[in-house]
VMD Tcl script that builds the backbone (N, CA, C; Angstrom):
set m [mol new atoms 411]
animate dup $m
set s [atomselect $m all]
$s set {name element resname resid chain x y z} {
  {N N UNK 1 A -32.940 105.499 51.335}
  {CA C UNK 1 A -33.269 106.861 50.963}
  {C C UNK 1 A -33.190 107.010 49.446}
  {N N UNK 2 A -34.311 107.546 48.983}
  {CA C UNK 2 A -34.099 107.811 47.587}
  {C C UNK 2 A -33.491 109.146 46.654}
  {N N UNK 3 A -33.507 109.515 45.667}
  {CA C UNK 3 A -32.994 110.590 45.392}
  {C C UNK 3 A -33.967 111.885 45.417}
  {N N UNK 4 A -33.889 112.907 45.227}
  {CA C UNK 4 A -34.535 114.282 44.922}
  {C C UNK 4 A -34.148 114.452 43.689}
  {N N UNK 5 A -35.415 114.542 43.348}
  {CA C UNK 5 A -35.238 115.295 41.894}
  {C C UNK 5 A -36.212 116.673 41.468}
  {N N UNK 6 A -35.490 118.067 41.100}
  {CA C UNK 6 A -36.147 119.070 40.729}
  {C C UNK 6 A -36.545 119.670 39.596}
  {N N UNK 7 A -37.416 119.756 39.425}
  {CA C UNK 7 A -37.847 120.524 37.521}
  {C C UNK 7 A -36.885 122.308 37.857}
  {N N UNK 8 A -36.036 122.373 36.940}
  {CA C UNK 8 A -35.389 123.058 36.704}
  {C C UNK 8 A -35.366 123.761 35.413}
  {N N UNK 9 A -35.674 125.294 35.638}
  {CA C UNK 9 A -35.940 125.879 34.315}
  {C C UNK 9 A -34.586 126.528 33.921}
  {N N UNK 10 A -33.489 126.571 32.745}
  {CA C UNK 10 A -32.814 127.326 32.439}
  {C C UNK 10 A -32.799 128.097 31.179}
  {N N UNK 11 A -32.224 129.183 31.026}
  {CA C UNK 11 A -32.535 130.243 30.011}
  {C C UNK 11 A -30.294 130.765 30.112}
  {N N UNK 12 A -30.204 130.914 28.570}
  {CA C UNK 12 A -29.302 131.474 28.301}
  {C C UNK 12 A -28.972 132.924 28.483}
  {N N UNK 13 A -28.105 133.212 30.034}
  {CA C UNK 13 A -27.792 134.537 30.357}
  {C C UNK 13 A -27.680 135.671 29.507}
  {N N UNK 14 A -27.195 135.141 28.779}
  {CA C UNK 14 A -26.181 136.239 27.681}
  {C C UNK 14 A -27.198 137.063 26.838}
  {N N UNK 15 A -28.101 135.528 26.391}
  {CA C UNK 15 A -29.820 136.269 25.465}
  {C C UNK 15 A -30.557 136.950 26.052}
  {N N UNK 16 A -30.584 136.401 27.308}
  {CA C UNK 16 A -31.653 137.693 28.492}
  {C C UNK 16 A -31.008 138.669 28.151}
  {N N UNK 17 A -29.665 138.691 28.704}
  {CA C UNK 17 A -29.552 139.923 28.666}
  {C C UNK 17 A -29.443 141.169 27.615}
  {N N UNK 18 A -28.925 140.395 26.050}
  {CA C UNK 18 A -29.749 141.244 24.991}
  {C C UNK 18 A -30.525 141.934 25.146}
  {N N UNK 19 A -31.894 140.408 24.920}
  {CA C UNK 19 A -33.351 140.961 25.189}
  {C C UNK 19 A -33.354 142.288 26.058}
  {N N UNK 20 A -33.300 142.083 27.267}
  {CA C UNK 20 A -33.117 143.295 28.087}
  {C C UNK 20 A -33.078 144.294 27.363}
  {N N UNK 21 A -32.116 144.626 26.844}
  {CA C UNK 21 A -31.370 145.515 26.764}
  {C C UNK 21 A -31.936 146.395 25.446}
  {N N UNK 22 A -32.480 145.672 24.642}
  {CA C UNK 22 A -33.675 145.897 23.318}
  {C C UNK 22 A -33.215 145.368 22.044}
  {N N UNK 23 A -32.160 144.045 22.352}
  {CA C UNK 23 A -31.155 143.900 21.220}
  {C C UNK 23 A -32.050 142.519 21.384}
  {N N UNK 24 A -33.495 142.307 20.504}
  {CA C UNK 24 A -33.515 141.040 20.030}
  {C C UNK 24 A -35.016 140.787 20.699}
  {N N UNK 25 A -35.406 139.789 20.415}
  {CA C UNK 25 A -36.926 139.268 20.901}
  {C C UNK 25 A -37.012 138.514 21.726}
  {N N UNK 26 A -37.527 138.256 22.514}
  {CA C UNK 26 A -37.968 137.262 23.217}
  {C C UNK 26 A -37.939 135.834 23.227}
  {N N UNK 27 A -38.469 135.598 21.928}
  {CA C UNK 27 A -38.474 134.720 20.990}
  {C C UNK 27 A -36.894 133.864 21.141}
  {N N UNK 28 A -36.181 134.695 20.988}
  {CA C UNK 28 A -34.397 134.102 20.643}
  {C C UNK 28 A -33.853 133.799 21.966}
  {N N UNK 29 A -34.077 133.908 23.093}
  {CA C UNK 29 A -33.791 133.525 24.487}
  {C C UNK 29 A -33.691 132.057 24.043}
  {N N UNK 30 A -32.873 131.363 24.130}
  {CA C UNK 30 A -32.728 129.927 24.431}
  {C C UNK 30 A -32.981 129.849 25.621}
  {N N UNK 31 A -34.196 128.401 25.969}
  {CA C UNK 31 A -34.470 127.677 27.282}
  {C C UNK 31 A -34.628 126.722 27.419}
  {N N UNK 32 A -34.405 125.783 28.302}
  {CA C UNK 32 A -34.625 124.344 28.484}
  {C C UNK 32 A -35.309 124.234 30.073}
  {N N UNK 33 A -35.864 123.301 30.167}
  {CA C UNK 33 A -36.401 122.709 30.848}
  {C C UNK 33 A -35.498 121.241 31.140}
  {N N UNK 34 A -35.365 120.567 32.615}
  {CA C UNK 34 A -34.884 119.612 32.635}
  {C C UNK 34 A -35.114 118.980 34.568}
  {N N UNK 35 A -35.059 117.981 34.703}
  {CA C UNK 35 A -35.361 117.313 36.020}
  {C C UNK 35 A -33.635 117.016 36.386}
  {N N UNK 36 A -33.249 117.875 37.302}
  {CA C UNK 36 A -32.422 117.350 38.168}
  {C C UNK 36 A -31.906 116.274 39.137}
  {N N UNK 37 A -31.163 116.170 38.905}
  {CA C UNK 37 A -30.759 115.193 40.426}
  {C C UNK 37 A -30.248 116.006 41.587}
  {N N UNK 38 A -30.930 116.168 42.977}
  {CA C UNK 38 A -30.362 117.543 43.543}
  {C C UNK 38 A -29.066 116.315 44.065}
  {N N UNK 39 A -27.628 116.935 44.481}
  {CA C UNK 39 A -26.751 116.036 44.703}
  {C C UNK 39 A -25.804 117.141 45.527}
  {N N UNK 40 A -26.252 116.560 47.113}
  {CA C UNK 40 A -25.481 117.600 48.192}
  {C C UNK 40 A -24.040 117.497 47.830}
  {N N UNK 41 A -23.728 115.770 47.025}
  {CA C UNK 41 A -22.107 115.695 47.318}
  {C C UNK 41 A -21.384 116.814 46.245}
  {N N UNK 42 A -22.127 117.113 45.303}
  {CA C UNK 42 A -21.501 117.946 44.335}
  {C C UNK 42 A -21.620 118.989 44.537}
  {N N UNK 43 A -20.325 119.829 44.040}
  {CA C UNK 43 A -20.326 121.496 44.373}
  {C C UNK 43 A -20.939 122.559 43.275}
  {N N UNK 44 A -21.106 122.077 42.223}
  {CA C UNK 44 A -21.524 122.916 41.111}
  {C C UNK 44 A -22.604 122.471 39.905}
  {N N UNK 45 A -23.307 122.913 39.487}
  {CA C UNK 45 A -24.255 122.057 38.514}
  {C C UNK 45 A -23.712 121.528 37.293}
  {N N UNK 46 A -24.149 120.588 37.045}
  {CA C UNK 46 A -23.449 119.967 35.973}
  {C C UNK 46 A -24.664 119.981 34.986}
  {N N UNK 47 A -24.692 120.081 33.885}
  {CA C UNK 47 A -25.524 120.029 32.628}
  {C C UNK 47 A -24.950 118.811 31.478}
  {N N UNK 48 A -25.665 118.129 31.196}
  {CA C UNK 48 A -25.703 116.979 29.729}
  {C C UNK 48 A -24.695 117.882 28.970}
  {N N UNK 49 A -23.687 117.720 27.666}
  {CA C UNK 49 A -23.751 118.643 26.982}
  {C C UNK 49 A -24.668 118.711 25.980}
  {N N UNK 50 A -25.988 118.191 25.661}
  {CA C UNK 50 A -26.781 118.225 24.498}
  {C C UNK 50 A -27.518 119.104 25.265}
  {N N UNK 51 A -27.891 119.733 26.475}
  {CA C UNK 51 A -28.583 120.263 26.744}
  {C C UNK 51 A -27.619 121.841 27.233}
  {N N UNK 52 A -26.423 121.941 27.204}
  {CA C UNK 52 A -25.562 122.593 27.227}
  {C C UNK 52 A -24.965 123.690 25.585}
  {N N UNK 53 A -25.433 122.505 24.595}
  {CA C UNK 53 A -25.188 123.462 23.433}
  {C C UNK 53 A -26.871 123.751 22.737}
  {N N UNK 54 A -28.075 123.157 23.276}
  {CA C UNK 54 A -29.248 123.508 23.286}
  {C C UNK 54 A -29.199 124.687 23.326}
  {N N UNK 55 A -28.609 125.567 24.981}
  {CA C UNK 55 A -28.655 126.284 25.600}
  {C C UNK 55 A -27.671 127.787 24.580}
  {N N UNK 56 A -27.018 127.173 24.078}
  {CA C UNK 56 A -26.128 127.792 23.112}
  {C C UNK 56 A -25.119 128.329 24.234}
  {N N UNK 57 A -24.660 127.420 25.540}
  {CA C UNK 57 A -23.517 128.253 26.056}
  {C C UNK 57 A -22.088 127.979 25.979}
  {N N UNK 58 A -21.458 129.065 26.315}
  {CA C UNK 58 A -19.948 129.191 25.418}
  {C C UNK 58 A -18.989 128.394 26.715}
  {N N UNK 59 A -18.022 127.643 26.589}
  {CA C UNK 59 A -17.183 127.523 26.947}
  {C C UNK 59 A -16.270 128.356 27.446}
  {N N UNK 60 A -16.025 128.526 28.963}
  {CA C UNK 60 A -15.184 129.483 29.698}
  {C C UNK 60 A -13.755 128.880 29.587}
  {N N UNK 61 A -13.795 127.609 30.334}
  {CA C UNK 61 A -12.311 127.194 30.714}
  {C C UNK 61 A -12.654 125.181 30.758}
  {N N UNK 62 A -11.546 124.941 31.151}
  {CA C UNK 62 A -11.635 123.449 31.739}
  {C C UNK 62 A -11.154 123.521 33.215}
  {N N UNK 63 A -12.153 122.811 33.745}
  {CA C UNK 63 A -11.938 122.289 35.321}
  {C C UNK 63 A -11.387 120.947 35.517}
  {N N UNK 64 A -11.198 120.021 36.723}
  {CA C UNK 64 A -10.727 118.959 36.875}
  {C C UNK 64 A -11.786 118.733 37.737}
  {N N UNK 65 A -12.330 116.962 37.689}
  {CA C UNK 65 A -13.336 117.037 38.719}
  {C C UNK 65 A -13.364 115.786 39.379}
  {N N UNK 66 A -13.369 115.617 40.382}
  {CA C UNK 66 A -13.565 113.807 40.996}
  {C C UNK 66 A -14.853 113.513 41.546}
  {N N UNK 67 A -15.252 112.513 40.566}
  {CA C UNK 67 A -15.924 111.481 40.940}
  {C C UNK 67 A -16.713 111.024 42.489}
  {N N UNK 68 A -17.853 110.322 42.517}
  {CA C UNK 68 A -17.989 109.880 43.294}
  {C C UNK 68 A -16.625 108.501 43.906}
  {N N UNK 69 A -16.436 107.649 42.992}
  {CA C UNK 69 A -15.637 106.868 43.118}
  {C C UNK 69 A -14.039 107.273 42.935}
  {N N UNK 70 A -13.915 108.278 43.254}
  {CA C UNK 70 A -12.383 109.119 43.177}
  {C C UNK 70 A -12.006 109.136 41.697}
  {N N UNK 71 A -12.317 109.099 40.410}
  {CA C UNK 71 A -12.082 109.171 39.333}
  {C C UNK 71 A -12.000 110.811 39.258}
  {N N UNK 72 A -10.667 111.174 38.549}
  {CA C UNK 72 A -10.175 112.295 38.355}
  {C C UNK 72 A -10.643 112.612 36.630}
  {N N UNK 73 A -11.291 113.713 36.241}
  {CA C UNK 73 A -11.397 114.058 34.788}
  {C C UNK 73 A -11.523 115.678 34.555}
  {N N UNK 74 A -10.982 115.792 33.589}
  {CA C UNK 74 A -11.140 116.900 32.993}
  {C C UNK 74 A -12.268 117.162 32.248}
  {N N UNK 75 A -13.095 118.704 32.856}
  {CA C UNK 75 A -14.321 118.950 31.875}
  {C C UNK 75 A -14.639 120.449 31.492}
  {N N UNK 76 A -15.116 120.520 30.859}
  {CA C UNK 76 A -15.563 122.209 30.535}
  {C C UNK 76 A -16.096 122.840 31.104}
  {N N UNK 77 A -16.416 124.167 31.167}
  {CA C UNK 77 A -16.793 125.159 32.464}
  {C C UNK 77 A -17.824 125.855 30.927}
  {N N UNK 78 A -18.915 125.644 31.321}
  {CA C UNK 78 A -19.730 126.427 30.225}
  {C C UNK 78 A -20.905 128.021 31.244}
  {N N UNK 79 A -21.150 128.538 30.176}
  {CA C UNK 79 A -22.195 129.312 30.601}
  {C C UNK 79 A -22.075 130.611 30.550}
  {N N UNK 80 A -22.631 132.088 30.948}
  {CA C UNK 80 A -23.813 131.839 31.836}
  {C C UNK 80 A -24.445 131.112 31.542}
  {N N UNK 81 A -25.175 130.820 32.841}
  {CA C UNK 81 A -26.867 129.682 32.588}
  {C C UNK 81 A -27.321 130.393 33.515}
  {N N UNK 82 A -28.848 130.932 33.603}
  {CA C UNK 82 A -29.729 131.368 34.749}
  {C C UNK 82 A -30.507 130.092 35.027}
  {N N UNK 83 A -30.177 129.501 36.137}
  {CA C UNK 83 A -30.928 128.739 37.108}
  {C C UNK 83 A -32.061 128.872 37.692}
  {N N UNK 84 A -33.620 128.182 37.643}
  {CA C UNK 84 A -34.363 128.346 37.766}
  {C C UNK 84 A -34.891 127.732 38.818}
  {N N UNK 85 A -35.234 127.592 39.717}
  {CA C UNK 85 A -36.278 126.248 40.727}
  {C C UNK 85 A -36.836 126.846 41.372}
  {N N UNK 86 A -38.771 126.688 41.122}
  {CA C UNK 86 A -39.686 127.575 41.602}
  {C C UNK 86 A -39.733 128.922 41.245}
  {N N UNK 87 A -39.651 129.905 42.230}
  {CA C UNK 87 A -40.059 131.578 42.284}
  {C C UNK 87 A -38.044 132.002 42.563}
  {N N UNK 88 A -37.566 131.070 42.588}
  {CA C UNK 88 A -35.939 131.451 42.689}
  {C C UNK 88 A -34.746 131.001 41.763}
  {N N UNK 89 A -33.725 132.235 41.648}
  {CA C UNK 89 A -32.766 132.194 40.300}
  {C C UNK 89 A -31.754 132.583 40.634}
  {N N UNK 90 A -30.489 131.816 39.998}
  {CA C UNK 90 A -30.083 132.889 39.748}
  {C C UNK 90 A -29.250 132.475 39.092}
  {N N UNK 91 A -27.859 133.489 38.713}
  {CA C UNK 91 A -26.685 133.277 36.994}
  {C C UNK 91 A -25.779 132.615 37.637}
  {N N UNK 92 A -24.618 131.130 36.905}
  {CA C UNK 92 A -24.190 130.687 37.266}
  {C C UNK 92 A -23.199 130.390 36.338}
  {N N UNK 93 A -22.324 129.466 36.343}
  {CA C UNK 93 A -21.670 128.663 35.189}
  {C C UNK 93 A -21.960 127.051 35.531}
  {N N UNK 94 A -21.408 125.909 34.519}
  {CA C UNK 94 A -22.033 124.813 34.614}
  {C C UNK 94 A -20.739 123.669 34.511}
  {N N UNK 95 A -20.506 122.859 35.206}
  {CA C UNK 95 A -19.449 122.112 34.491}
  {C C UNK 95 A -20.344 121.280 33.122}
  {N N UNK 96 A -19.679 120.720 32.517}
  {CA C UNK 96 A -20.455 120.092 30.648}
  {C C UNK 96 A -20.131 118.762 31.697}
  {N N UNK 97 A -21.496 117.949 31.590}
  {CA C UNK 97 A -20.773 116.604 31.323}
  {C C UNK 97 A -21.318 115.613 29.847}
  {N N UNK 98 A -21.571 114.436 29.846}
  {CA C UNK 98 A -21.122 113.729 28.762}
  {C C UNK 98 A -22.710 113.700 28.141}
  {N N UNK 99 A -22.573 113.651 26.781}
  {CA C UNK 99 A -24.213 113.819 26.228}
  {C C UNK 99 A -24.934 112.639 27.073}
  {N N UNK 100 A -26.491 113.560 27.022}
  {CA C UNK 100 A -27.585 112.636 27.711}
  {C C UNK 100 A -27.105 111.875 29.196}
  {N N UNK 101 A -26.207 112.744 29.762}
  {CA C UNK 101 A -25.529 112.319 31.472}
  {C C UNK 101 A -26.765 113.260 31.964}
  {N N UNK 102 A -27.339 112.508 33.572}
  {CA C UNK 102 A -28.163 113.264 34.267}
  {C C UNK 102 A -27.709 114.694 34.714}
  {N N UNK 103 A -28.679 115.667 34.753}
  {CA C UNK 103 A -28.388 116.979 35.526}
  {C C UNK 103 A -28.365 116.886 36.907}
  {N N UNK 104 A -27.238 117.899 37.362}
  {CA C UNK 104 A -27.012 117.501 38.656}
  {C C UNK 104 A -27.266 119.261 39.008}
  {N N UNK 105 A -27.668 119.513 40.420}
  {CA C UNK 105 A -27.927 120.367 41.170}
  {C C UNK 105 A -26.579 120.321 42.167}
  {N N UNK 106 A -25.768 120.929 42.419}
  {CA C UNK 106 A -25.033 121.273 43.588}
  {C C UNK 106 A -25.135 122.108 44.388}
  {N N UNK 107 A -24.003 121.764 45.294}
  {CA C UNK 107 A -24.505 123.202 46.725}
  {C C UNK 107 A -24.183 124.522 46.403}
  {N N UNK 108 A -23.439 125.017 45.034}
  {CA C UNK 108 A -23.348 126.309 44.935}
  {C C UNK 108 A -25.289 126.869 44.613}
  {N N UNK 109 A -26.070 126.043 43.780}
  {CA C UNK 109 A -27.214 126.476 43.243}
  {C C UNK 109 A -27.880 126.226 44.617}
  {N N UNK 110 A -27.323 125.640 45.417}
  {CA C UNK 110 A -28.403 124.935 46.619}
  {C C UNK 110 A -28.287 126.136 47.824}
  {N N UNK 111 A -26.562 126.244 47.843}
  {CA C UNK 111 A -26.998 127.642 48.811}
  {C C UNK 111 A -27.760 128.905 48.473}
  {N N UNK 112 A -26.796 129.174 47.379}
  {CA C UNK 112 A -27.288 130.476 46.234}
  {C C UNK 112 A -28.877 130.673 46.416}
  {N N UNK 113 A -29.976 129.983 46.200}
  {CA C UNK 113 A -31.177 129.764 46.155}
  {C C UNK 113 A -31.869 129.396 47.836}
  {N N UNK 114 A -31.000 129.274 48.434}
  {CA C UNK 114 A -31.368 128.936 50.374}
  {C C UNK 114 A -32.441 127.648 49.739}
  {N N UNK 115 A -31.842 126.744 49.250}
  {CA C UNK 115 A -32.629 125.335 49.220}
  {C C UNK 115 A -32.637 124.160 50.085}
  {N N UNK 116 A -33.183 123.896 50.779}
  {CA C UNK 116 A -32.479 122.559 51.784}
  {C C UNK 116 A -33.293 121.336 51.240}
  {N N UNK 117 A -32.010 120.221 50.865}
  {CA C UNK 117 A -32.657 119.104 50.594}
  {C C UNK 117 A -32.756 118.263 52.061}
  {N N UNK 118 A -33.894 117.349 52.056}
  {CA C UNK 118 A -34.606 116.312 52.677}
  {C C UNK 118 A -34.162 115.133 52.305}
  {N N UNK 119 A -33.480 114.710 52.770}
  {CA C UNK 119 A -33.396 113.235 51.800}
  {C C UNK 119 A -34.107 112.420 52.265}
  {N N UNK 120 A -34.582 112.266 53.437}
  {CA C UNK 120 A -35.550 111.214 53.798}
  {C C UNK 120 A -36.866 111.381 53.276}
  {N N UNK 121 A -37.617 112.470 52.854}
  {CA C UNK 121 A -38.725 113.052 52.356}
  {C C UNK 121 A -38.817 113.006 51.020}
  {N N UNK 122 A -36.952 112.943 50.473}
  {CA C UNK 122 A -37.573 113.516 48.830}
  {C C UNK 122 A -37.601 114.423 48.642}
  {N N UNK 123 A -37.667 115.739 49.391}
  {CA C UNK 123 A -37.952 117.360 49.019}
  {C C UNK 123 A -36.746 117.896 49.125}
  {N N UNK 124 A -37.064 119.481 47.919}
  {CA C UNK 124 A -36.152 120.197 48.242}
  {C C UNK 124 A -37.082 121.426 48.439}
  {N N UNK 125 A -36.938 122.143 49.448}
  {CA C UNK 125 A -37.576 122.984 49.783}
  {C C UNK 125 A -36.829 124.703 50.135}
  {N N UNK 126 A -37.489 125.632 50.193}
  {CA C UNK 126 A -36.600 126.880 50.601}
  {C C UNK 126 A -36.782 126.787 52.305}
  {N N UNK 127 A -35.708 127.306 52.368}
  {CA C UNK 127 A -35.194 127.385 54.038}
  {C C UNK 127 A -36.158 128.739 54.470}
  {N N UNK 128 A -36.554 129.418 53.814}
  {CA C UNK 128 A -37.293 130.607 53.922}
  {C C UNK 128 A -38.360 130.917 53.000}
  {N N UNK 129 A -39.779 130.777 53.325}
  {CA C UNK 129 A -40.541 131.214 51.591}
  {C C UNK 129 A -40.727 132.013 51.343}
  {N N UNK 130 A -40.473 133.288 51.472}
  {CA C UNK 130 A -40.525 134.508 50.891}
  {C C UNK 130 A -39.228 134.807 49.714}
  {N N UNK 131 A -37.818 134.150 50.618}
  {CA C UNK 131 A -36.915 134.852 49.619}
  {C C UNK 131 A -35.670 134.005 50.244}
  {N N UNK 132 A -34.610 133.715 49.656}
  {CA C UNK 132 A -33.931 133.259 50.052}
  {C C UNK 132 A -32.523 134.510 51.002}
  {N N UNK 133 A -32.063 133.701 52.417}
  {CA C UNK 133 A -31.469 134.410 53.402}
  {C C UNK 133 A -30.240 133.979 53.181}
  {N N UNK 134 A -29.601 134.974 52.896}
  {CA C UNK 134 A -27.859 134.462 53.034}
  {C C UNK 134 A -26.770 134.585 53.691}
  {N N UNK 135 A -26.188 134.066 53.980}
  {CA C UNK 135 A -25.212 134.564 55.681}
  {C C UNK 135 A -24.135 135.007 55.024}
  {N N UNK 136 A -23.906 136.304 55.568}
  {CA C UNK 136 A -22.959 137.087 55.532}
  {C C UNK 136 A -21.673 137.013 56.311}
  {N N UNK 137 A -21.271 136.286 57.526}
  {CA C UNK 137 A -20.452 136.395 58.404}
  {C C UNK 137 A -19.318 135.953 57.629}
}
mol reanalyze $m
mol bondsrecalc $m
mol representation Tube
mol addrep $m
Protein backbone atom coordinates (compact mmCIF):
# COMPACT_ATOMS: atom_id res chain seq x y z
CA UNK A 1 0.00 0.00 0.00
CA UNK A 2 1.26 3.28 -0.81
CA UNK A 3 0.91 6.60 0.79
CA UNK A 4 -1.86 9.47 0.21
CA UNK A 5 -0.83 12.50 -0.44
CA UNK A 6 -3.06 15.89 -0.45
CA UNK A 7 -2.48 19.45 -1.96
CA UNK A 8 -3.21 21.42 0.99
CA UNK A 9 -3.88 25.10 0.99
CA UNK A 10 -2.98 27.12 4.23
CA UNK A 11 -3.49 30.80 5.06
CA UNK A 12 -2.51 32.54 8.36
CA UNK A 13 -5.70 32.75 10.75
CA UNK A 14 -4.84 35.70 12.53
CA UNK A 15 -4.32 37.81 8.86
CA UNK A 16 -7.74 36.59 7.69
CA UNK A 17 -8.97 37.65 10.29
CA UNK A 18 -7.64 41.32 10.16
CA UNK A 19 -8.43 41.38 6.63
CA UNK A 20 -11.93 40.62 7.66
CA UNK A 21 -12.28 42.85 9.81
CA UNK A 22 -10.91 45.98 7.43
CA UNK A 23 -7.50 46.05 9.19
CA UNK A 24 -5.22 45.39 6.10
CA UNK A 25 -5.31 43.97 2.43
CA UNK A 26 -5.58 41.03 1.09
CA UNK A 27 -2.42 41.18 -0.21
CA UNK A 28 -0.76 40.61 3.54
CA UNK A 29 -2.66 37.24 4.27
CA UNK A 30 0.26 34.89 4.38
CA UNK A 31 -0.34 31.46 2.34
CA UNK A 32 1.29 28.45 1.44
CA UNK A 33 0.54 25.79 -0.51
CA UNK A 34 2.02 22.29 0.30
CA UNK A 35 1.42 18.29 -0.49
CA UNK A 36 0.73 16.36 2.51
CA UNK A 37 1.26 13.08 3.74
CA UNK A 38 -2.35 12.15 4.95
CA UNK A 39 -1.12 9.92 8.14
CA UNK A 40 -4.18 8.10 10.02
CA UNK A 41 -1.42 7.20 12.73
CA UNK A 42 -1.01 10.85 13.66
CA UNK A 43 -3.34 12.95 15.70
CA UNK A 44 -2.58 16.47 14.66
CA UNK A 45 -0.95 18.21 11.61
CA UNK A 46 2.39 18.74 11.67
CA UNK A 47 3.99 21.56 9.43
CA UNK A 48 8.02 21.86 8.27
CA UNK A 49 9.04 24.81 10.36
CA UNK A 50 10.20 26.77 7.15
CA UNK A 51 6.84 26.54 6.10
CA UNK A 52 5.56 27.32 9.64
CA UNK A 53 7.44 30.74 9.93
CA UNK A 54 6.52 31.31 6.02
CA UNK A 55 3.16 31.24 7.47
CA UNK A 56 4.26 33.83 10.10
CA UNK A 57 2.67 31.59 12.96
CA UNK A 58 3.26 32.29 16.59
CA UNK A 59 4.16 29.77 18.95
CA UNK A 60 1.46 28.69 21.58
CA UNK A 61 3.17 26.15 23.85
CA UNK A 62 5.41 22.92 23.63
CA UNK A 63 3.90 19.48 23.31
CA UNK A 64 5.63 16.04 23.75
CA UNK A 65 5.22 13.69 20.88
CA UNK A 66 6.06 9.92 20.01
CA UNK A 67 7.23 8.74 17.15
CA UNK A 68 6.39 6.15 14.93
CA UNK A 69 9.27 4.12 16.42
CA UNK A 70 8.38 5.15 20.13
CA UNK A 71 10.87 8.09 20.15
CA UNK A 72 9.68 10.62 22.70
CA UNK A 73 10.38 14.60 21.70
CA UNK A 74 9.51 17.75 22.54
CA UNK A 75 7.96 20.25 19.90
CA UNK A 76 6.14 23.48 19.43
CA UNK A 77 2.46 24.00 19.14
CA UNK A 78 2.25 26.84 16.46
CA UNK A 79 -0.69 28.65 14.84
CA UNK A 80 -3.71 29.48 14.01
CA UNK A 81 -3.36 27.86 10.58
CA UNK A 82 -6.66 27.58 8.41
CA UNK A 83 -6.54 24.24 6.76
CA UNK A 84 -7.51 23.86 3.40
CA UNK A 85 -8.33 20.46 1.24
CA UNK A 86 -10.68 21.00 -1.64
CA UNK A 87 -14.13 23.06 -0.94
CA UNK A 88 -13.30 22.23 3.04
CA UNK A 89 -11.55 24.19 6.10
CA UNK A 90 -11.05 24.76 8.83
CA UNK A 91 -8.76 26.75 12.00
CA UNK A 92 -6.44 24.63 13.77
CA UNK A 93 -3.02 24.67 15.53
CA UNK A 94 0.07 22.70 14.16
CA UNK A 95 2.74 20.80 15.96
CA UNK A 96 6.43 22.57 14.19
CA UNK A 97 8.47 19.87 13.05
CA UNK A 98 12.12 20.04 11.79
CA UNK A 99 12.93 22.37 8.64
CA UNK A 100 12.03 20.85 5.20
CA UNK A 101 10.35 17.55 7.38
CA UNK A 102 7.24 16.29 5.29
CA UNK A 103 3.67 17.71 6.11
CA UNK A 104 1.62 15.50 7.81
CA UNK A 105 -2.30 15.49 7.84
CA UNK A 106 -3.81 13.91 11.04
CA UNK A 107 -7.10 12.68 12.28
CA UNK A 108 -7.94 15.90 14.04
CA UNK A 109 -7.92 17.71 10.23
CA UNK A 110 -9.24 14.28 8.95
CA UNK A 111 -12.28 14.17 11.15
CA UNK A 112 -12.77 17.97 11.40
CA UNK A 113 -13.14 18.00 7.46
CA UNK A 114 -15.28 14.26 7.38
CA UNK A 115 -12.21 12.99 5.17
CA UNK A 116 -11.79 9.25 4.80
CA UNK A 117 -8.55 7.99 3.67
CA UNK A 118 -8.32 4.83 1.23
CA UNK A 119 -5.22 3.42 1.56
CA UNK A 120 -5.54 0.84 -0.88
CA UNK A 121 -6.73 3.45 -3.59
CA UNK A 122 -4.53 6.32 -2.62
CA UNK A 123 -7.55 8.66 -2.00
CA UNK A 124 -8.69 10.86 0.40
CA UNK A 125 -12.05 11.60 -0.16
CA UNK A 126 -15.18 13.34 1.83
CA UNK A 127 -17.41 10.88 3.58
CA UNK A 128 -20.20 13.24 2.36
CA UNK A 129 -19.93 15.76 -0.79
CA UNK A 130 -21.89 18.39 0.00
CA UNK A 131 -20.45 19.19 3.48
CA UNK A 132 -18.84 17.53 5.98
CA UNK A 133 -21.23 15.43 8.90
CA UNK A 134 -20.16 15.36 12.37
CA UNK A 135 -21.29 13.11 15.15
CA UNK A 136 -22.49 14.59 17.95
CA UNK A 137 -23.22 11.68 20.41
Amino acid sequence: MGEIVAKVELENARDRALVDHGHGQESQVRRSSVDAIVDTGAVMLVLPQNVVERLGLEAQRTVVVTYADERKEERPLAGPVTVRVGNRFMNTDCVVGPPLSEPLLGQIVLEALDLIADCANRTLTPRFPDYPLLKLK
